[in-house]
Residue, then its C-alpha position, 0 to 999 in steps of 0.5 A: x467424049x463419053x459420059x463414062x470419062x467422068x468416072x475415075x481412072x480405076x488402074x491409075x497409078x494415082x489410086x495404087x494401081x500397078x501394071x504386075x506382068x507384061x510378055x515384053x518391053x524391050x522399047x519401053x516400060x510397062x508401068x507408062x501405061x497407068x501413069x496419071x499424066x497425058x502422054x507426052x513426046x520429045x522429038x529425038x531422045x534416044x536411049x539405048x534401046x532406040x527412041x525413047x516413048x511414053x508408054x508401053x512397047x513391045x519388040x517387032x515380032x517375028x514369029x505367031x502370038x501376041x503381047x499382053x499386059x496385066x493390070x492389077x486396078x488401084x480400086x476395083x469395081x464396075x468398069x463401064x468404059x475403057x481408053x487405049x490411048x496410042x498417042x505419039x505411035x505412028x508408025x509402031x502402034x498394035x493393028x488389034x486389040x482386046x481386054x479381058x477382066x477378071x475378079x479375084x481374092x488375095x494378091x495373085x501373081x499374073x499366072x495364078x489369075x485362070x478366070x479371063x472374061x471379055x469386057x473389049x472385043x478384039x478391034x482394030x486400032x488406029x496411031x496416035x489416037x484415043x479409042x473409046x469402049x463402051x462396057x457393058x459387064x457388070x461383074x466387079x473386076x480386079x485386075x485387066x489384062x490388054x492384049x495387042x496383036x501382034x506387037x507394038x506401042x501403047x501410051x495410056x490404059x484407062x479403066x473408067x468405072x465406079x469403084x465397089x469395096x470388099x466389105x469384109x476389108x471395111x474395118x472401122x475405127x482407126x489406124x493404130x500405127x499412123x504417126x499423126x495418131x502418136x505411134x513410135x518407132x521402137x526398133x529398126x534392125x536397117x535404115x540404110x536407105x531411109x527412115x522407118x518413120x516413112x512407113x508410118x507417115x501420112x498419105x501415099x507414098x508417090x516415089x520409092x524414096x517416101x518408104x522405108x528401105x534396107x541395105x542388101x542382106x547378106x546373112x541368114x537373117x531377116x529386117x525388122x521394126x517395131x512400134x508402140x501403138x498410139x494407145x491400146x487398141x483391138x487390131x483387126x485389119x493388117x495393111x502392108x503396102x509395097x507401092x513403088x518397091x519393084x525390084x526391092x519388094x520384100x518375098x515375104x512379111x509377118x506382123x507380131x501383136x504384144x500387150x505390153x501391159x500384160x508381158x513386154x516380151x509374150x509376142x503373138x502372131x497376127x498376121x504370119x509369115x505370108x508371101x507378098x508382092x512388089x507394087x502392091x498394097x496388101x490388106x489382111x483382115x485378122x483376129x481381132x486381138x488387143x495390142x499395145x505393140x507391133x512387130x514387123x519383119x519382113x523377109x529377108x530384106x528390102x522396102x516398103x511404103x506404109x505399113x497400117x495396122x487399123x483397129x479400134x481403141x479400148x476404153x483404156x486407150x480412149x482414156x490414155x489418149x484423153x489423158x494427154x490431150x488434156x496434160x498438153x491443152x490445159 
């Protein structure tokens, strides 16, 4: 065991890590890789696609190439080692593998990521057993990507580091949408699937079903909810987080301020019409602009896991919220 082990799992499912495109998984899927657990193994449980594994595995090749797999990391940051984890692959493991890093900004499909830099050489492999990666690059990364070659089964990717914020995404105060801070659900055009209450709760959500869902839209239209904010407040950090929304993610989002104390119906644009993606935990910086209410659609339909809109409280909101402190302690 290496002293690197003690660093946290920065692709773990646990941190919102998310394994955003793989060539192939006909044998099994390719989000087994970053899930939290140790790997485990049930003797004769087949599915329709031949015994079923707890980890990644691509079809038998039979042509040239090789199967690869992208990680977007939950925290991005250093990585200073990395575990490929075989267990249970006897007969089915990959002979070679390599991982490459990348740094990028914004939330990129797979394909849009060019810029690949080495952080494993390609090295052989062995079945049923943990290999271990000394790291010595240094640059920040966001996302991985595995390489096996040619094909085969992989149970477990761990990227071991120390995490390094963005610090333009270091936005103080507090979030003015948060349910535990007194925001409220105002409007909801579907709530087939579940509440939109969800997307205000506290914490991560761990499953889909902790998010906020839609029927399937059959129209023109869009899906939408509105808030009122906990108090008035100077909004300057949109997050909108699809984590667990795979196949259900909405294509595109906006966010809508209002100062309702100014005009209840002068709606303006804090975050427009922007493209998102599924399993991912999006964050935009914005303008910062005082707000009393919130309007989110997204497009045309689909889930969500929470949505943040952080900020600081004006010297209004500090008092309106002191105010009813007061009311309900005294």
């Amino acid at each position: 065991m290496t002293e690197w082990t003690r660093l946290p799992d920065l692709a773990s499912r646990a941190v919102g890590g998310g394994v955003v495109w793989a060539n192939d998984e006909l044998f099994a899927e390719r989000e087994n890789l970053i899930k939290p657990a140790e790997p485990v193994y049930q003797t004769y449980t087949f599915g329709h696609k031949g015994q079923v594994y707890d980890g990644w595995e691509t079809r038998r090749r039979r042509e040239a190439g090789v199967d690869q797999a992208v990680v977007r990391l939950g925290m991005p940051g250093v990585v200073r080692g990395i575990v490929v984890d075989t267990a249970f692959f006897k007969g089915n493991y990959p002979p070679f593998c390599w991982v490459e890093g990348a740094q990028v900004d914004g939330h990129p499909n797979a394909d849009e990521i060019t810029e690949w830099f080495p952080l494993v050489e390609r090295t052989a492999l062995k079945g049923d057993e943990k290999h271990f990666f000394d790291v010595t690059e240094g640059r920040r990364v966001t996302h991985v990507r595995l390489t096996i070659d040619p094909d085969g089964g992989v149970a477990r990717l761990r990227v071991h580091g120390e995490p390094l914020a963005d610090p333009r995404l270091l936005v103080g105060g507090i979030d003015l949408a948060a349910l535990e801070n007194g925001a409220v659900v105002t409007g909801c055009s579907n709530m087939f699937y579940s509440s939109p209450n969800n997307l205000i709760a506290p914490g991560q959500a761990t499953v889909m079903g902790e998010g906020w869902e839609t029927a399937r839209r059959r129209d023109d239209g869009n899906d939408w909810v509105s808030l009122r904010l906990a108090a008035p407040g100077v909004v300057q950090l949109v997050e909108l987080d699809t984590s667990h929304f795979k196949g259900n993610a909405p294509g595109w989002a906006s966010v809508r301020g209002c100062d309702e104390r100014d005009d209840p119906d002068a709606w303006f644009d804090l975050l427009p019409r922007t493209r998102l993606q599924p399993d991912t935990r999006h964050r935009f910086v914005v303008n910062a602009t005082e707000a009393t209410a919130v309007r989110l659609d997204i497009y045309p339909d689909g889930g969500m896991a929470r949505l943040r809109i952080l900020g600081t409280l004006t010297s209004e909101g500090v008092s309106h919220l002191q105010a009813k402190w007061a009311k309900t302690t005294n």
